[in-house]
Structures are given as C-alpha cells and as structure tokens.
N, C-alpha and C positions, 0 to 999 in steps of 0.2 A: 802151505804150498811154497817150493823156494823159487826165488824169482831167478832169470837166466843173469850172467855175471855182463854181456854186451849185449849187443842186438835182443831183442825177445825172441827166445828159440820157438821154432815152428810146433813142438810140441805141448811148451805151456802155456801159450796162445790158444792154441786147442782148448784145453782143459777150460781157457775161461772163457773160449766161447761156446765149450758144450752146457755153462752157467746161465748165458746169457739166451733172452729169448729168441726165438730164429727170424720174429720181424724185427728185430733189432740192430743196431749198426754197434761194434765194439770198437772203441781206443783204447788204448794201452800205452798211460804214460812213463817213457825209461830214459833217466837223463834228463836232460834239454828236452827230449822230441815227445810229440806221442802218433802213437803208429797204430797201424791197422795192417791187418796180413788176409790173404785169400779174397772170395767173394767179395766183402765188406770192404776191403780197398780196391775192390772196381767198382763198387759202386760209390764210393768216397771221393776217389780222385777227379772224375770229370766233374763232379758237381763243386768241389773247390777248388779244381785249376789245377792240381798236384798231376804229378809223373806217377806211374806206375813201374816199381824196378821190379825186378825178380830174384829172390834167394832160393840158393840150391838147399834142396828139402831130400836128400837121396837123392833119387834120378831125376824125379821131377825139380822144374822152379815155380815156387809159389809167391802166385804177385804180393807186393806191399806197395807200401806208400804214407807216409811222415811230417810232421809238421811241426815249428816248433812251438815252445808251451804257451809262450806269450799268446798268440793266434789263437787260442781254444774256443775266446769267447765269439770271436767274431765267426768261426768257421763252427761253431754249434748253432750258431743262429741261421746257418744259410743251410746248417743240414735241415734242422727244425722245419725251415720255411721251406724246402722241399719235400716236405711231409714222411720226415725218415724219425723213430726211435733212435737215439743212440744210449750210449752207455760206457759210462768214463771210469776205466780204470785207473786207480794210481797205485803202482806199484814200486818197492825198494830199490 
C-alpha cells in the first residue's frame, strides 16, 4: 500500500479503515501528527479536547482531527478509559 506524500489522503484512510474493525477508533501516524478522519474523529475530538477541521473530499468535507506524536500516550489512555478500541497505525 503506498502511503499519501502530505496529509493522509481520504482514500487510503479508507483502505485502512476498511482493515480495521468497525468497533474500533483508527490513528494514522504522518509526520509529527497522527490523525484520524471521518466518523472516528468525531468521535476522538470531544473526548481529547481536539477541533474537528474539514478536508474537501470531492464535494463533500470529511471531518478530521490531529494530534502531535509526542501526545499518543496520554491521549490513548483517556480513549482507553472511555471505553473505545483503537488502533495505531504508523505509516511512511
């Protein structure tokens, strides 16, 4: 699978969340950040405090929402303890 060259494009996001199971939360780390797009960053953001932006996807905008890497631990522990799966990608 080739990983997108900036942002995580909305389609091979897809791909690895059609890997991931559907009660599951995905991150996707690129760069510095790791992000979450659609669904799973609304459900991500109010629970760690993050903004929800919108990337144009075609016609539609599909929300996201980022955090940087350093953070992972502390903001896997407050998904945990909100009784959420997740699922940490690290990609190129």
């Amino acid at each position: 699978m080739t990983s997108p060259q900036a942002a995580i494009a909305p389609e091979w996001y897809s791909r690895l969340r059609s890997q991931t199971p559907a009660a599951t939360l995905l991150l996707v780390r690129r760069g510095d950040f790791y992000e979450s797009m659609g669904d799973d960053a609304t459900v991500i953001a109010p629970i760690l405090g993050l903004t929800v932006t919108r990337m144009k996807n075609g016609s539609d905008q599909l929300p996201m929402c980022g955090f940087p890497y350093h953070q992972l631990d502390g903001y896997l522990q407050k998904l945990v303890h909100a009784e959420h799966k997740v699922a940490v990608c690290e990609s190129e």
